[in-house]
C-alpha positions in Angstrom: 55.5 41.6 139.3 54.2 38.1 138.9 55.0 35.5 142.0 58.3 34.0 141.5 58.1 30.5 140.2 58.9 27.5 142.4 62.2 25.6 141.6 62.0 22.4 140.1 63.9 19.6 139.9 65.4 20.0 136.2 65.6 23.8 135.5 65.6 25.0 131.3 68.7 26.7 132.5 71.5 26.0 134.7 74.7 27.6 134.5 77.6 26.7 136.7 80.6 28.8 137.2 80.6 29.9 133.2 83.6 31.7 132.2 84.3 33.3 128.3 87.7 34.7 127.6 88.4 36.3 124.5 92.1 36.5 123.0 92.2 40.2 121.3 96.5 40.5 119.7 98.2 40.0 123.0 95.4 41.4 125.3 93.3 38.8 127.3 89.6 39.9 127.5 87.6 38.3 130.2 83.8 38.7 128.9 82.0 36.6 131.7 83.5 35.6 134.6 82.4 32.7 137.1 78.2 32.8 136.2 75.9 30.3 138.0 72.3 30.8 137.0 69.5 28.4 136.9 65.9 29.2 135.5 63.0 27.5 136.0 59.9 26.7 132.9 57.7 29.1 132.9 59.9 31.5 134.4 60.4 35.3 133.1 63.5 36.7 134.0 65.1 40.4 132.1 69.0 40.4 132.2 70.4 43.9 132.4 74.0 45.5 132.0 76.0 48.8 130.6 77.9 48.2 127.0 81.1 45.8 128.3 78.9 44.1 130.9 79.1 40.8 129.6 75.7 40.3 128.7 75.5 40.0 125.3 78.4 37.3 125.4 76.8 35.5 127.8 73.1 35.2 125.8 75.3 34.2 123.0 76.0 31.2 125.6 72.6 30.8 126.4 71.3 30.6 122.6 74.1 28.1 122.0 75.8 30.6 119.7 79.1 30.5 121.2 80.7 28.2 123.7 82.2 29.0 126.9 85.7 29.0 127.9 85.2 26.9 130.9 82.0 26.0 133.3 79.2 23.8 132.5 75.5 24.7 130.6 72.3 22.5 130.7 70.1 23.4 128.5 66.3 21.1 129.2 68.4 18.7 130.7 71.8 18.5 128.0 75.2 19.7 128.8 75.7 21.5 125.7 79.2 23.4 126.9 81.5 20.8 124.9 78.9 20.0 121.8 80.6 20.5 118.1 79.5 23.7 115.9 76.7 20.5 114.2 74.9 19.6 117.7 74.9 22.9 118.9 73.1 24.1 116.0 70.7 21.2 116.0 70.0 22.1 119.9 69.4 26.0 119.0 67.4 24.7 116.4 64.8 22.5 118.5 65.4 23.9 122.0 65.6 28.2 121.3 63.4 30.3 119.8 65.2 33.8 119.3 63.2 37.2 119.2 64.9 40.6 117.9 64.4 44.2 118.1 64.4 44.7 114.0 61.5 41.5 113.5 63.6 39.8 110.6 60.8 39.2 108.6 61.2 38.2 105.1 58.8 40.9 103.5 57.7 39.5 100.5 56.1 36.2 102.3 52.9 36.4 104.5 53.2 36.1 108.1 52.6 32.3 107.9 55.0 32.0 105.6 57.8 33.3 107.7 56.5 31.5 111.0 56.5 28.1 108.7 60.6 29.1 107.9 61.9 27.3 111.0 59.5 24.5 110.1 61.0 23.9 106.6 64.6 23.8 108.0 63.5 21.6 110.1 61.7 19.3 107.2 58.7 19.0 108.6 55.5 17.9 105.9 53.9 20.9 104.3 50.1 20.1 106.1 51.6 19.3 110.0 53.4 22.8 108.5 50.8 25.0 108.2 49.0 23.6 111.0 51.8 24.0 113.8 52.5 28.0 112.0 49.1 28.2 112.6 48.3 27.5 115.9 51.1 29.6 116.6 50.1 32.8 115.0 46.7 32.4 116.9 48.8 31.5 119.9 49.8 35.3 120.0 46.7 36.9 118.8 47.1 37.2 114.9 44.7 34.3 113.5 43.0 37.0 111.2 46.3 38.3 109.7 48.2 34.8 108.5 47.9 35.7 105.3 49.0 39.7 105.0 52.6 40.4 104.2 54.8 42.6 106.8 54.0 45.7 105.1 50.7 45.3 105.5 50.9 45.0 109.0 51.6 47.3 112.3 55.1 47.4 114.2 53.4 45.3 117.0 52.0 43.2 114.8 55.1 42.3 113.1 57.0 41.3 116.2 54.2 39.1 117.3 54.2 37.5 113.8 59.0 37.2 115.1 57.2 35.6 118.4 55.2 33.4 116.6 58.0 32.2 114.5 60.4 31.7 118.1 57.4 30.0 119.3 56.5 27.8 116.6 59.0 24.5 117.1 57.9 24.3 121.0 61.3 25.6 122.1 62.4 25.0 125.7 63.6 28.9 125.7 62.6 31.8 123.8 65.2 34.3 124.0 64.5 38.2 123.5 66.6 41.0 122.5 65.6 44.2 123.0 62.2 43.1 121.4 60.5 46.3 122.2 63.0 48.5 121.4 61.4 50.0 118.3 57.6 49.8 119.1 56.1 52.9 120.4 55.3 52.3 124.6 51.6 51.3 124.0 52.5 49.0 121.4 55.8 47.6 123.9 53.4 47.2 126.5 51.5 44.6 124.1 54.4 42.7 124.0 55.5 42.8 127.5 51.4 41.9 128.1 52.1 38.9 125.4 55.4 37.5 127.2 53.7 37.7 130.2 50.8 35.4 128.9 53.5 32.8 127.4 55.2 32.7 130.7 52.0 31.7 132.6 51.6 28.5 129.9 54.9 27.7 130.9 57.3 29.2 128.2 60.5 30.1 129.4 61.9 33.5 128.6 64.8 35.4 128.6 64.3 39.4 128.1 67.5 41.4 127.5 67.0 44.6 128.3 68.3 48.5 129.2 65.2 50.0 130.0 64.4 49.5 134.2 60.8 49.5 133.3 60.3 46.9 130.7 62.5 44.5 132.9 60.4 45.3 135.8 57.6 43.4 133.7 59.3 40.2 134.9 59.6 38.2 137.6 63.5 38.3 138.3 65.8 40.8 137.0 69.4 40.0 136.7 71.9 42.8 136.7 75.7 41.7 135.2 78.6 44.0 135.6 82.3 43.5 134.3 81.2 39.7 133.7 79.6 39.4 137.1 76.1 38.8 138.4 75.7 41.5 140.9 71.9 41.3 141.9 
C-alpha cells in the first residue's frame, strides 16, 4: 500500500452522520445508517460490503445520484444533501467522473469520440474539445489509439478509453465500480497500476469493490455492514 495521504483542510468528501431510508409497502428499509466519512484529493480509498450492505446506496450518495434521508454531504466544498434533481445533476456533471465494469462505450464512434461525449453535454467548442479528450486519452496511455473504434481495441484498452472519458471534465472524484471485474488479472492489474498513477497527480478515487485483493491496491479500505462503517 501507498502512504496514507495527509488530511487537509477541505476534503473532496465529507460525509456526516448520513442516513437513507427506503419505504418498501409498509416495511421501513434502513439502507445506510449514521456514515461520517471524509476523503482527502489524491486519496485512493476501496469501499467493500456483502449484497445488503449498504454500499451501493451509499455510492449512489456519493455520485449525487440519490439524496440522503438525513445527514449532511460536501462534495469539493458544496453541501449537495438538499440540491434539486437540476443542480445535482449539474454537480455530477462537473464534479464526478463515473467508471463501470461493462465500459459503456458507444461502439460505433472511436475512442475520442466517446471521451469528447461528456464534453458535448457540457457544450464545450469542438477544437478546446478534441484537445481536452485528447490530453486525456494520452493521460492514461492510449495517444496511439484515439482514433480506433471499441472493437478494435483490447478489454483493457477499452476501460482506459471509460477512464479517460471520467477523467476528461477534471472531476473532483472519479468513482469506480467494479472496474476490473471483467478484465483478465494481468489486464486488472493495469488498471489498478493506472488508478494508482491518477491518485499520485492528485485525482481522487473511489474503488467499489468485492475482491480483498484489488482493494488492497489502495490506500484505505472501508468495510460497510448492515449500513455501518465497521473498519
Amino acid at each position: 500500500m501507498t502512504p496514507p495521504v495527509e488530511p487537509s483542510i477541505h476534503p473532496v468528501i465529507r460525509l456526516e452522520d448520513i442516513h437513507k431510508t427506503y419505504q418498501t409497502g409498509e416495511v421501513e428499509v434502513k439502507a445506510v445508517r449514521g456514515v461520517s466519512l471524509r476523503i482527502e484529493p489524491g486519496e485512493f480509498v476501496a469501499v467493500m460490503g456483502a449484497s445488503g450492505s449498504g454500499k451501493s446506496t451509499l455510492m449512489n450518495i456519493v455520485g449525487c445520484l440519490d439524496r440522503p434521508s438525513a445527514g449532511q454531504y460536501v462534495l469539493d466544498g458544496i453541501p449537495v444533501e438538499s440540491m434539486d434533481d437540476d443542480a445535482l445533476a449539474a454537480v455530477r456533471n462537473k464534479k464526478i467522473g463515473f467508471v463501470f465494469q461493462t465500459f459503456n462505450l458507444l461502439s460505433r464512434t472511436t475512442a475520442l469520440q466517446n471521451v469528447e461525449l461528456p464534453l458535448v453535454y457540457a457544450k464545450i467548442g469542438r477544437a478546446e474539445r478534441r484537445q481536452m479528450a485528447e490530453e486525456a486519452l494520452t493521460a492514461v496511455g492510449l495517444g496511439d489509439r484515439m482514433n480506433h473504434q471499441p472493437n478494435e481495441l483490447s478489454g483493457g484498452q477499452r476501460q482506459r478509453v471509460a477512464i479517460a472519458r471520467a477523467l476528461v471534465n477534471k472531476p473532483s472524484l472519479l468513482l469506480a465500480d467494479e472496474p476490473t471485474g471483467n478484465l483478465d488479472s494481468q489486464t486488472g492489474r493495469e488498471i489498478l497500476d493506472l488508478f494508482r498513477e491518477l491518485s499520485s497527480r492528485g485525482n481522487s478515487i473511489i474503488l467499489v469493490t468485492h475482491e480483498d485483493d484489488v482493494a488492497q491496491e489502495a490506500q484505505r479500505v472501508i468495510h460497510l455492514r448492515d449500513g455501518k462503517i465497521v473498519s
